[in-house]
N, C-alpha and C positions, 0 to 999 in steps of 0.2 A: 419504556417503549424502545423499541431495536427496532432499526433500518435496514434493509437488504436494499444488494444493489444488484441489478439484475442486468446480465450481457444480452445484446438486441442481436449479434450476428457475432462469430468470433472474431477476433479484434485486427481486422487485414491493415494492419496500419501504414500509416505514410507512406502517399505517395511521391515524397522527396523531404531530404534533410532541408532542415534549417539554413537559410542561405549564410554564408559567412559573414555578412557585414548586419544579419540580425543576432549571430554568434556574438559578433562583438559588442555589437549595442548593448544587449541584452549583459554581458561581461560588466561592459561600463556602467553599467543602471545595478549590478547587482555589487559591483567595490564602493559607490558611491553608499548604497543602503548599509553596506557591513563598516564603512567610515562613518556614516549619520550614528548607526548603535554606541559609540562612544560616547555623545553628548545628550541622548534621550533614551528614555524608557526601553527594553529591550523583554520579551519576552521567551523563552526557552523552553521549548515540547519536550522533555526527555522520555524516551519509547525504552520500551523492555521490552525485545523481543523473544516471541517461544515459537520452534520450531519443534512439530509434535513428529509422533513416529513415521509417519507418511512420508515427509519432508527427508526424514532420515533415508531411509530406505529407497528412496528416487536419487538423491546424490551418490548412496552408496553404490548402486548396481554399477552407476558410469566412473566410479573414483578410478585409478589405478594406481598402485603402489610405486616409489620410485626411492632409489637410492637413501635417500632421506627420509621418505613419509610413507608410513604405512599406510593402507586403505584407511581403516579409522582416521588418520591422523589427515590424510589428504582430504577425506568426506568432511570433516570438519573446517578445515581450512579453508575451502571452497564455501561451505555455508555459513561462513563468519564471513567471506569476501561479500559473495551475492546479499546480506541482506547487510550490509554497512552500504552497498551501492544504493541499496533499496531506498535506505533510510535515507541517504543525501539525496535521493533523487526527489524525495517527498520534501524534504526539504527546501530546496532550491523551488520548488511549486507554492512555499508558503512562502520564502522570501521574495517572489516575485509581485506578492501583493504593493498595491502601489497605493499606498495612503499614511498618511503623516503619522496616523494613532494607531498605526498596527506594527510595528517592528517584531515578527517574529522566524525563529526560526526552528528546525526539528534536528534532536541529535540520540544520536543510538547508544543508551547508557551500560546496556548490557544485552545478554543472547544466553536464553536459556535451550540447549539442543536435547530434543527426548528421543533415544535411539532404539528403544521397544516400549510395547503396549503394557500401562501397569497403572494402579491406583491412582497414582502422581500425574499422571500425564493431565494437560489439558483440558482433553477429551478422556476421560475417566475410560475403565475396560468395562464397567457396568454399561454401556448405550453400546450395542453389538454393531459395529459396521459391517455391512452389508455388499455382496458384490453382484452390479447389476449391468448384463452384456459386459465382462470382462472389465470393471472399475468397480474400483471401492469407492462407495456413498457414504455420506453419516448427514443424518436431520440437524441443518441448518439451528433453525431455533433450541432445539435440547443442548446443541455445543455451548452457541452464546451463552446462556442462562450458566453454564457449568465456570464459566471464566472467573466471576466476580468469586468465587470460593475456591478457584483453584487460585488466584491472585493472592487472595486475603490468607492461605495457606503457608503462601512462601516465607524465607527467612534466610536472612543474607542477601539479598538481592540489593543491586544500587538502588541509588532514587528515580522515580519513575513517576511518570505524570498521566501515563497511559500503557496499556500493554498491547502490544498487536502479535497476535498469533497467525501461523502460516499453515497451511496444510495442502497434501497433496488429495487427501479424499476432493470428490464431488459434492458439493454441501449441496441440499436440495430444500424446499419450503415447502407445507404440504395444504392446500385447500382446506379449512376449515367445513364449507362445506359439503364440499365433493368426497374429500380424502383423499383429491388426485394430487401427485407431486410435481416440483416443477423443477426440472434441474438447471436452469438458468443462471442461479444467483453463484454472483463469482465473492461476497463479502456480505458482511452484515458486522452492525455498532449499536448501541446506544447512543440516544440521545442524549446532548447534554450529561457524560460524563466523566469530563475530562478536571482532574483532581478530587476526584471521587470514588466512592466504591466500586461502581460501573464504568471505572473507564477503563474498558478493555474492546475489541476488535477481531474478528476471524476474517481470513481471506484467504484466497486460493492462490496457490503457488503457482503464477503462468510467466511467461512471459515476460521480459523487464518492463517494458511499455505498463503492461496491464498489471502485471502484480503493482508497479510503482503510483498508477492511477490509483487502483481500487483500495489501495493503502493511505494516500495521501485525501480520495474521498471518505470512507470510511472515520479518517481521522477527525474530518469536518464535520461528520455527522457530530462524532462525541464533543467536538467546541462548540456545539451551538448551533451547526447550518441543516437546514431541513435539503430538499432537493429541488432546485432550481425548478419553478412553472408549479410548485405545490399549491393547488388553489384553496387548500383550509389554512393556509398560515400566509398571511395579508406581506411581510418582508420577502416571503421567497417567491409568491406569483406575481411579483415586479418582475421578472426574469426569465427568459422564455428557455424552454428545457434545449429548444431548434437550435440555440445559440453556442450547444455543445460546451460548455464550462466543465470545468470538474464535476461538480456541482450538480449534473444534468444526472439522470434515472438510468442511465444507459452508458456504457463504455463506449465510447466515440469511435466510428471507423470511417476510413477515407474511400476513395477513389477519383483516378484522375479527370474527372470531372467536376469535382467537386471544385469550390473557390478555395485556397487557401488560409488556415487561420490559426493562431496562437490560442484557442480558449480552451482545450482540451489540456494543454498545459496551467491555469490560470482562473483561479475565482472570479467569480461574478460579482459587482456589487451586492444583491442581495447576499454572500456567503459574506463575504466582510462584512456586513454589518450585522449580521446575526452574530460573528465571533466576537464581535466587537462589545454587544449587547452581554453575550454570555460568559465573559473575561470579566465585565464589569460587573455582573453579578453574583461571580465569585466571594468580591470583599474581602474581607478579611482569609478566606479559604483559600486565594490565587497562589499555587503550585506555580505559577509559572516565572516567579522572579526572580530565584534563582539562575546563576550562570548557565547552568547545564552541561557546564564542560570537562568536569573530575574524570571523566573516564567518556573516551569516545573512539569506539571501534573504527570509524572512518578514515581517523588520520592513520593509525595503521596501515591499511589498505587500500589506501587511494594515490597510490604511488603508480598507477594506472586508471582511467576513465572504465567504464565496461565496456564500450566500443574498441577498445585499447588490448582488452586480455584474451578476445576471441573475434575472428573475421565473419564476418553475417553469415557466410554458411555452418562453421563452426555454430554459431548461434543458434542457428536451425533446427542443428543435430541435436544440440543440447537438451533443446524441448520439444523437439517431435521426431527422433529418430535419426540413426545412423544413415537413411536414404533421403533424409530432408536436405532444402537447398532452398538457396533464396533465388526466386522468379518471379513472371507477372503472369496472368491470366489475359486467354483473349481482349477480356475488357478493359485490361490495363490497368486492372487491380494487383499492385505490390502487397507480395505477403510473407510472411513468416521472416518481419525483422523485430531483432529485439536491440534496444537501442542501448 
């Protein structure tokens, strides 16, 4: 069984940073958990990531060549930066879990990049993607299904506990019924499988906010957690979806009306103890206790934050155009920040 996760409005996020003195709490509460890993249990996501042709071909149009780095060599560069951010920023969302038996955290063991459409790719060149009003589409469900045999294919890859694939198509799900399609969904996982054949991941390339959401939900899918308010699984409808967790069916959007809150960063009790249930059930199969640390693209690269290597309009430009700018709407909806 695969999970979609489906966007309710596109993702106008935050209407104001993190005040500094919850910067720093939240600082002090996350040194204290990376000092507790020394003397207990310690769990380790290692993510494999594949950047399929799409992904390629959106970095490359904006790369430009400099003294040093060719197009190629810049497009690459950049897509080794953006998703080692990606990956610590999902991380940092799992280490924020606040329970004694859950120590974990997520680290980016490798990055596979596919720079044209061919057998190998992810997304096989057999499933034709389709261009619909000016975007490339490809059916959601036919991708997923194609991961666990593109996975089990590879050879040489580091250790991997899960694969998350990126793309820039519109992945879309199509009514069984109807045969109407729904371009909504910004990701889709299996369930429960993470240290398994299944455990791999598609998501859409947006946004750092939202890619690092729908990356860090998705993941939760594959440990274990269904979606917050699901009323056929008795541990996730403890939980109300309103309550905006990770966890919830819908990519979280604000406006300044709204009250402020930390859950859109942060699982729900019911998500912790589903991961908690499905780590345990592992047994003797738990991938996860190893280090995770032989190779990890982030300390590379993190010799800057993301808010650090471009200013919010730069950011803008990035993912919606040379004419984008960060502003608010009449209603005092802040939008197009990527954080």
């Amino acid at each position: 069984m695969y999970v979609a996760w489906v966007v309710s409005e596109l993702a106008k996020e935050l209407r104001q940073l993190l005040m500094k003195s919850e910067l720093d709490a939240f600082s002090e509460k996350l040194h204290l958990r990376r000092q507790k890993r020394q003397s207990t249990k310690t769990y380790a996501l290692e993510i494999l990531v594949g950047a399929d042709p799409s992904v390629w071909k959106k970095y490359y149009a904006k790369a430009v060549e400099t003294a040093t780095l060719t197009k190629d060599q810049a497009t690459e560069l950049f897509i080794r930066k953006r998703f080692s951010h990606i990956i610590n920023g999902v991380s940092l969302r799992y280490e924020s879990i606040e329970d004694p038996e859950l120590n974990i955290y997520v680290t980016m063991t490798g990055i596979i990049i596919y720079k044209t459409i061919a057998a190998n790719n992810p997304l096989p060149n057999a499933q034709t993607v389709e261009t619909v009003e000016g975007r490339e589409v490809a059916d959601g469900a036919f991708y997923i299904e194609q991961l666990a045999g593109w996975l089990a294919g590879l050879s040489g890859t580091p250790d991997n506990d899960h694969a998350m694939v990126f793309t820039e198509y519109d992945i879309y799900s199509t009514d069984k019924d109807s045969g109407e399609r729904s371009y909504g969904l910004v990701g889709m996982a299996w369930l429960n499988g993470v240290c398994n054949r299944d455990r791999v991941s598609i998501q859409e390339d947006d946004d750092y906010y939202t890619t690092t959401s729908v990356a860090a939900h998705e993941l939760g899918h594959n440990l274990g957690s269904d979606h917050d308010g699901e009323r056929s699984v008795s541990v996730a409808s403890a939980c109300s979806a309103d309550s905006k967790f990770i966890m919830a069916p819908f990519v979280s959007s604000f406006n300044s009306s709204d009250e402020y809150t930390v859950n859109p960063w942060r699982f729900s009790t019911c998500s912790v103890k589903q991961f908690k249930n499905y780590i345990k059930s592992l047994g003797t199969n738990n991938c996860l206790l190893d280090s995770g640390d032989a190779t990890n693209e982030y300390k590379i690269h993190s010799t800057k934050q993301p808010g650090e290597l471009h200013s919010p309009t730069e950011q803008c430009q990035l993912e919606y155009g040379i004419n984008s700018k960060l502003g608010c709407d009449q209603r005092g909806y802040l939008f197009q920040i990527i954080l």
